[in-house]
TORLO-285658 format. One record per residue (C-alpha): x, y, z; residue number from 1. Coordinates in Angstrom, 3 decimals. Layout:
TORLO-285658
     east    north       up  nr
        X        Y        Z NUM
...
***
This chain:
TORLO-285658
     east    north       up  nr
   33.115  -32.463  -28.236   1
   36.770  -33.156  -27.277   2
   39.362  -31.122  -27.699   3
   43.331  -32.221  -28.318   4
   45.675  -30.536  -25.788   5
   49.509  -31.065  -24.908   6
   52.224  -29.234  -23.285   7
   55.599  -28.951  -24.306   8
   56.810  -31.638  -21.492   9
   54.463  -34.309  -22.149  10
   53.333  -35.356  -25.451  11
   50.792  -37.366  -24.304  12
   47.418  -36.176  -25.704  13
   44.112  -35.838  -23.112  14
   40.799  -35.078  -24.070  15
   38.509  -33.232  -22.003  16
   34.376  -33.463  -21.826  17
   32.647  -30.574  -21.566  18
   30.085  -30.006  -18.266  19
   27.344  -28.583  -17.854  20
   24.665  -27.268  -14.647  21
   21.459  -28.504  -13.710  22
   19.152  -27.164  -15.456  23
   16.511  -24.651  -14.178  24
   13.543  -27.176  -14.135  25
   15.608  -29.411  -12.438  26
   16.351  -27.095   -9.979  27
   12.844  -26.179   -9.105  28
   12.450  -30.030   -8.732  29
   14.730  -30.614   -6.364  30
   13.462  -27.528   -4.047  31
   10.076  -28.671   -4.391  32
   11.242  -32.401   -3.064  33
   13.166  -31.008   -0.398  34
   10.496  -28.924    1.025  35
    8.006  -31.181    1.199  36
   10.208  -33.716    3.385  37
   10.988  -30.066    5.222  38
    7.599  -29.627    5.427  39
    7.044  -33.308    6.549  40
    9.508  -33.376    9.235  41
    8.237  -30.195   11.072  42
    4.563  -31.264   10.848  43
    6.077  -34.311   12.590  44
    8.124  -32.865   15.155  45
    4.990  -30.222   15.639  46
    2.842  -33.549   16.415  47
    5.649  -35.009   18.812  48
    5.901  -31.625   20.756  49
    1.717  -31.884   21.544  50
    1.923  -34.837   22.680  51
    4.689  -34.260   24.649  52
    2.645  -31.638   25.972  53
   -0.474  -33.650   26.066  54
    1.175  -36.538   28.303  55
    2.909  -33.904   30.894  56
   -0.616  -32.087   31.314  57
   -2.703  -35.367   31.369  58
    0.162  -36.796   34.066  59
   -0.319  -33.745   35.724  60
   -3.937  -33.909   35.637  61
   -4.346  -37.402   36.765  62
   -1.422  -36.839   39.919  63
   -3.810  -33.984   40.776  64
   -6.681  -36.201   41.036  65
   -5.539  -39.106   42.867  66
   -3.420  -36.726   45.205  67
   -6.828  -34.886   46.021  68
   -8.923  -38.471   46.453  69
   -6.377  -39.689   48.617  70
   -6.728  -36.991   50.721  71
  -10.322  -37.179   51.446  72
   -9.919  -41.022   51.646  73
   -7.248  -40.646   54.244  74
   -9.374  -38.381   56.490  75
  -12.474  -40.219   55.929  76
  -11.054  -43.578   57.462  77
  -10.190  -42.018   60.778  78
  -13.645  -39.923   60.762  79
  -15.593  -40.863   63.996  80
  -12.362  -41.711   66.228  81
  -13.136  -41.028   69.523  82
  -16.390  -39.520   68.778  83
  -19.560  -40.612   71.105  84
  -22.150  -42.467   69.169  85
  -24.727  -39.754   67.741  86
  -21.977  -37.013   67.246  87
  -21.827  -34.090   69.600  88
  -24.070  -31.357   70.993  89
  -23.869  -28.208   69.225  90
  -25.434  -25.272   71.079  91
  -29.287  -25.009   70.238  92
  -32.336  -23.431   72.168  93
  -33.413  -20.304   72.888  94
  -30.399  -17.797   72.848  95
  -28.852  -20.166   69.963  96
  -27.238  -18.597   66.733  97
  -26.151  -20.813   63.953  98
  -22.745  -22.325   64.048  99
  -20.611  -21.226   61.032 100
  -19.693  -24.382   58.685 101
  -15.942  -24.229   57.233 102
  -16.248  -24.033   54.156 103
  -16.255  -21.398   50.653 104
  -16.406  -18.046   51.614 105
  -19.728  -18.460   48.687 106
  -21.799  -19.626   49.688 107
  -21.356  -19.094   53.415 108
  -22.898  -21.806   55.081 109
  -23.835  -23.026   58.361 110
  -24.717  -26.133   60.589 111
  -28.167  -26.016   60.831 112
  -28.262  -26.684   65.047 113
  -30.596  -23.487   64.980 114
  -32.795  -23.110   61.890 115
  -33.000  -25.432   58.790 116
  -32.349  -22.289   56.090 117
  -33.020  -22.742   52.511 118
  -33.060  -25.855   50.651 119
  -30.319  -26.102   48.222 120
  -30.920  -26.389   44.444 121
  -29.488  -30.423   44.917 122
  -32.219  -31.423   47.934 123
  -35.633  -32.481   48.058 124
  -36.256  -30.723   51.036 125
  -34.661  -27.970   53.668 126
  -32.304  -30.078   56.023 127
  -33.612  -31.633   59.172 128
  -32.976  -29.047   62.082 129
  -29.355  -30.677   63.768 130
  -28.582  -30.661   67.663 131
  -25.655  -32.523   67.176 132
  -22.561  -32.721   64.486 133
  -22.278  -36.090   63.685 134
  -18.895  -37.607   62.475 135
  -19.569  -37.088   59.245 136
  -21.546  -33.648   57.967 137
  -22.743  -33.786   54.746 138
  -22.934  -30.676   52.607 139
  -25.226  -31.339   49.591 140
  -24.522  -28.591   46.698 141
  -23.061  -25.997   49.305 142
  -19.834  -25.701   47.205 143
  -19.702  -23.640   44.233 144
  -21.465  -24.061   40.948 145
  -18.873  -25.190   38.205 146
  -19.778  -25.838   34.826 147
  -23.379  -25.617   35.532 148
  -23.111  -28.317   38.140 149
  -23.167  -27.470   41.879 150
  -20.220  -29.175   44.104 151
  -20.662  -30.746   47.175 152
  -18.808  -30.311   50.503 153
  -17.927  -32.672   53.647 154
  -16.824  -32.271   57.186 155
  -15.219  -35.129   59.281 156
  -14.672  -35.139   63.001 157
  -12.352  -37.103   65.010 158
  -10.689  -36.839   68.141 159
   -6.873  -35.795   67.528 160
   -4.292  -38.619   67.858 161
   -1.970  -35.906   67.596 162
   -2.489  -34.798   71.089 163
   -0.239  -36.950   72.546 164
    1.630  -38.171   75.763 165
    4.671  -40.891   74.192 166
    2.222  -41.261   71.440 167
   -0.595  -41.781   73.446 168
   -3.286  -39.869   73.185 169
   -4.993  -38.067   76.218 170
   -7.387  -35.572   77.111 171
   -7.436  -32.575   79.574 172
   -8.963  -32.928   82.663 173
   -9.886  -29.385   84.016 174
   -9.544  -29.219   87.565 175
  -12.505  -26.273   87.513 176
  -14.436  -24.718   85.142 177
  -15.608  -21.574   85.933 178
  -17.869  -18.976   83.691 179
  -16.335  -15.920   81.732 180
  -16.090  -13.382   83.224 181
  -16.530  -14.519   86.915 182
  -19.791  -14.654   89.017 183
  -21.851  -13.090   85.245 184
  -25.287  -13.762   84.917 185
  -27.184  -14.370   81.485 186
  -26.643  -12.945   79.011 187
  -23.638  -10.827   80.263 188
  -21.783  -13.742   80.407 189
  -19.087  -14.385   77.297 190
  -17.908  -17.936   77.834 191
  -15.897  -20.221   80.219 192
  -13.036  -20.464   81.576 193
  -11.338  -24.000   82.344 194
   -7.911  -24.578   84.817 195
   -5.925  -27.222   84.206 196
   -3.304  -29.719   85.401 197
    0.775  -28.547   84.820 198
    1.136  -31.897   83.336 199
   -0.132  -32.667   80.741 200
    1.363  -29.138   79.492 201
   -0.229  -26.620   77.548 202
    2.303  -24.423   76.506 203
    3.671  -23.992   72.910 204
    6.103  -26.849   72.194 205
    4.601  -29.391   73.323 206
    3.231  -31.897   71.773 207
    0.115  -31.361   74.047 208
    0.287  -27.368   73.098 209
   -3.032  -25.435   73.151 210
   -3.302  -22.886   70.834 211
   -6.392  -20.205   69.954 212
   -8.236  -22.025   67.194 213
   -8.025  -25.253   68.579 214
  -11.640  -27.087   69.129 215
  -12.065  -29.224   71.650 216
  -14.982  -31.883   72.956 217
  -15.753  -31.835   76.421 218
  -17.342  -35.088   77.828 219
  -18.978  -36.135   81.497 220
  -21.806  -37.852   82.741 221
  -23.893  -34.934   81.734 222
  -23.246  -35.183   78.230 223
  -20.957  -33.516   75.393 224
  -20.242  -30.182   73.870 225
  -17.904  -28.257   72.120 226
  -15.637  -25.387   72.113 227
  -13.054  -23.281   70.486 228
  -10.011  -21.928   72.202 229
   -9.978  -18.032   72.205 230
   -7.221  -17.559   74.608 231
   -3.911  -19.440   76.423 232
   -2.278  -19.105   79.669 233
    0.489  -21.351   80.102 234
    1.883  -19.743   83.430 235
   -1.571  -19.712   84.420 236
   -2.490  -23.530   82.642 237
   -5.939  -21.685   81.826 238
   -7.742  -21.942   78.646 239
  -10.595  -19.637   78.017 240
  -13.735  -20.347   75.385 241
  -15.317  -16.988   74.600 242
  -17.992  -16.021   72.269 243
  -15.729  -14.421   70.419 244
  -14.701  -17.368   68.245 245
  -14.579  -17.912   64.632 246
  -17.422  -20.229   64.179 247
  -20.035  -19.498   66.993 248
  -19.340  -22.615   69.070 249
  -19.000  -21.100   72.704 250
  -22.448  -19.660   73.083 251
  -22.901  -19.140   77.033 252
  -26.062  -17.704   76.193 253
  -27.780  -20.664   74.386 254
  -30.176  -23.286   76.967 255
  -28.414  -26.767   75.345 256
  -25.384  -27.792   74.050 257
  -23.038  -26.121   75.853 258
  -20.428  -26.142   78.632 259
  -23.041  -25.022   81.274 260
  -25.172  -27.689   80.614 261
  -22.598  -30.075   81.268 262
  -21.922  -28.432   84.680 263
  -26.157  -27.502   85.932 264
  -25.284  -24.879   88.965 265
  -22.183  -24.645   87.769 266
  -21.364  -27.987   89.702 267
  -18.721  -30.093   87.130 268
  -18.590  -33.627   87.496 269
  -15.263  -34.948   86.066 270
  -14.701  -33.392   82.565 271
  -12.619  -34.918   80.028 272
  -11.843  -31.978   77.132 273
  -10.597  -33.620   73.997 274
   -8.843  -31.757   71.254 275
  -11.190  -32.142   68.125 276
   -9.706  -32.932   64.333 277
  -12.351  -31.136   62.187 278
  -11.148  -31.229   58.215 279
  -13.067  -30.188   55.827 280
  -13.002  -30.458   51.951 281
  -14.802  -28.468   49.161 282
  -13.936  -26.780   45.825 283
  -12.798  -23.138   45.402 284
  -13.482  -21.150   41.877 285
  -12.349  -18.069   42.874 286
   -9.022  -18.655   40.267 287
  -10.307  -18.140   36.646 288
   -9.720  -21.456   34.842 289
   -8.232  -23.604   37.186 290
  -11.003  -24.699   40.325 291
   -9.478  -26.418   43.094 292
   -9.942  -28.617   45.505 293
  -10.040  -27.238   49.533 294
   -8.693  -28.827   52.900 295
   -9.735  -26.584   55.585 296
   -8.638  -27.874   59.323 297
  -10.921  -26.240   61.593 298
  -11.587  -22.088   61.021 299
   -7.171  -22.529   59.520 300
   -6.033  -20.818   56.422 301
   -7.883  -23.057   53.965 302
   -4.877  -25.183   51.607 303
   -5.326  -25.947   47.830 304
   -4.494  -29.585   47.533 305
   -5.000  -30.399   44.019 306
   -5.222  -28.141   41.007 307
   -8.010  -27.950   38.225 308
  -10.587  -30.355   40.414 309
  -14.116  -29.191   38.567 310
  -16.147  -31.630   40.348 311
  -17.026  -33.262   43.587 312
  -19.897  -35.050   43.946 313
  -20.266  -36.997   47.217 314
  -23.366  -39.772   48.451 315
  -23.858  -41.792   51.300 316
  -25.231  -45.305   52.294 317
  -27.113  -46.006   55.452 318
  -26.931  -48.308   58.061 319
  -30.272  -49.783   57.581 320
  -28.730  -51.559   54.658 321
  -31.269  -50.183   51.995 322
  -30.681  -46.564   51.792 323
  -27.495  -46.860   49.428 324
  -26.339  -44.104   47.460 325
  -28.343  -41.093   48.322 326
  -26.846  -37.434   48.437 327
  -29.840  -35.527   50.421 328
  -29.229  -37.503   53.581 329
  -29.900  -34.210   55.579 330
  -33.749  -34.075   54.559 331
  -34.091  -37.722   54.228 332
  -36.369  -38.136   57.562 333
  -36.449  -40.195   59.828 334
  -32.881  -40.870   58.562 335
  -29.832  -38.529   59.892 336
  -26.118  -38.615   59.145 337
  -25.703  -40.915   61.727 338
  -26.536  -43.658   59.803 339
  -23.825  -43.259   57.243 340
  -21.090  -46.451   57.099 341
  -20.312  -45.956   54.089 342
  -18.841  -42.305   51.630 343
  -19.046  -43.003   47.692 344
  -16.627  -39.845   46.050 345
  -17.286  -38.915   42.434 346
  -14.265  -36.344   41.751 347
  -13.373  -35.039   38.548 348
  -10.528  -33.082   37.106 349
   -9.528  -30.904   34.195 350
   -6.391  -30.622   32.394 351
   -4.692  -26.577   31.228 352
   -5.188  -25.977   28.091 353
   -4.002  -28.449   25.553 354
   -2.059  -27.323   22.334 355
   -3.580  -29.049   18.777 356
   -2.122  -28.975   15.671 357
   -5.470  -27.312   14.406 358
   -4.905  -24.267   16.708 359
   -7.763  -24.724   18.525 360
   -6.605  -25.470   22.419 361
   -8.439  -29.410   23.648 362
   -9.181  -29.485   27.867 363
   -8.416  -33.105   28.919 364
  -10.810  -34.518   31.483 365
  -10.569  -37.317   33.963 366
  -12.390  -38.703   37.058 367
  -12.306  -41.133   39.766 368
  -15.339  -42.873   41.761 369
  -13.956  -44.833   44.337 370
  -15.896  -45.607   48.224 371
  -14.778  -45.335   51.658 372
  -16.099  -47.692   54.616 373
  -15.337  -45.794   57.760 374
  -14.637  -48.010   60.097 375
  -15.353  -46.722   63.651 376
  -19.053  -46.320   62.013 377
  -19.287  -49.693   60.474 378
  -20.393  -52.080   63.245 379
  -21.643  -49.370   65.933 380
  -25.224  -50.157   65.785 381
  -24.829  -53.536   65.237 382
  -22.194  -55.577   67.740 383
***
């Protein structure tokens, strides 16, 4: 309808249209539209914010995994530097007690230089009784069980580049090595004691420092052994090996493997004592949820180096050429870890929790199987 209006200064008619609202059905309509593409966008951005999340905890997963790998690759080419073919002696005979492996705190484990043990659940057999620790020291399923499936462990020896004069390095030649305390007699006695030259020096700053902990190889014409530093005296240059070390290596008591029988009558021929790199790598599960993966350097603080690592499953080939890919080299007779040239790593790793649009939280798995030839073990027995 229209509707004839004018004022008094304008005689000009207008006609206005009437309005009206939307109506309530309309209304409703609209809302209903609007939520939906509400409804739409937030399912979206909901989507976009997992797998956000998704990529950051599969990127983490993944740098955690090829961190860890890298790791054990790195150590595993320099395994056997310096190291006399056939490993070295570990203290065995009567008066022997087991040497302590580095490793979990469960299960403990231990070289088996004085009694095989039990077999573990992953061998055929109990390991081959050891007088020596070779380069490389398998440890079939003596990591913990994860996920129903028992880890493995490894230890790698070298001699330490570390210890260095101008970046060369060099050993300690003791100038007398004497027993612990002097002029003892079986079994009173506790260990050795060795003197040595002002230069190279032994005190703290140095980059030929000896500190307690360290493990060194001591090498003459008589043949090898090893030891663990219990004590320093710079002023004095002595270093003392007691039986009162972490692992059980200085056993004065034991008939072989040791630094008397390098010395019979206590008569030394020249004695080279070279500081020992011993790493070794396993998984821990004492954290609920997130297992990770171990580097131990000798009886040190064990480090985490990668997060949520639930698997590490390690096998070795032989020299002979044949024997590729086995795991129980330790009770595969006549065959000893001195035959291994070659490491094959099987490592897996799981992601935290992953949030889903369903509410129900995903765990993102990945794994790498890569193989390391170690070098100094490659052409030994064959050039």
């Amino acid at each position: 309808m229209c509707h004839l209006t004018s004022t008094k200064h304008d005689s000009e008619h207008f006609c206005r249209l009437g309005t009206s609202g939307f109506t309530l059905a309309e209304l409703m309509i609209a809302m209903a539209a609007g939520l939906i593409v509400l409804g739409g966008a937030f399912v979206l951005l909901n989507q976009l914010v997992n797998v956000s999340g998704s990529i950051v905890k599969i990127a983490d997963t993944n740098q955690n995994l090829r961190a860890g790998t890298d790791l054990i690759v790195r150590d595993l080419t320099i395994a056997a530097a310096g190291i006399p073919i056939g490993g070295v002696s570990l203290p065995g005979g009567a008066g022997c007690v087991a040497v302590k492996r580095p490793g979990p705190a469960s299960p403990a484990v231990t070289f088996s230089n004085c009694a095989t043990g039990a077999t573990p659940p992953c061998l055929s057999s109990a390991p081959s009784l050891m007088g020596v620790l070779p380069a490389v020291s398998p440890g079939q399923c003596l990591g913990p069980t994860i996920n129903t499936k028992t880890s493995d462990e490894i230890t790698i020896i070298s001699v330490d580049q570390t210890f260095a004069v101008a970046n060369v390095p060099v050993p300690l030649v003791p100038t007398s090595i004497t027993i612990h305390p002097a002029a003892c007699a079986p079994p009173s006695c506790t260990g050795w004691t060795l003197t040595v030259p002002a230069a190279p020096s032994i005190a703290a700053g140095s980059t030929t420092a000896v500190n307690v902990g360290d493990i060194f190889m001591f090498s003459n014409s008589n043949g090898t052994a090893l030891g663990m530093v219990t004590a320093v005296n710079s002023g004095a240059n002595t270093i003392t090996f007691d039986d009162t070390d972490a692992l059980n290596l200085n056993q004065p008591n034991a008939a072989a493997g040791t630094l008397s029988n390098l010395g019979p009558g206590g008569v030394y021929p020249t004695t080279d004592a070279y500081k020992i790199y011993m790493v070794s790598y396993y998984l821990d599960n004492s954290q609920a949820g997130n297992p990770r993966l171990m580097r131990q350097i000798g009886n040190a603080t064990p480090l985490a180096v990668a997060d949520g690592i639930n698997f590490l499953e390690i096998s070795y080939d032989l020299s002979d050429g044949v024997t590729t890919d086995v795991r129980d080299v330790l009770s595969l007779a006549p065959h000893t870890p001195n035959e291994i040239r070659k490491v094959n790593l099987s490592v897996a790793a799981n992601s935290q929790p992953v949030a889903r649009s369903t509410g129900t939280p995903t765990v993102l798995v990945n794994s790498i199987n890569t193989a390391v030839t170690i070098r100094d073990l490659a052409y030994r027995n064959n050039y």
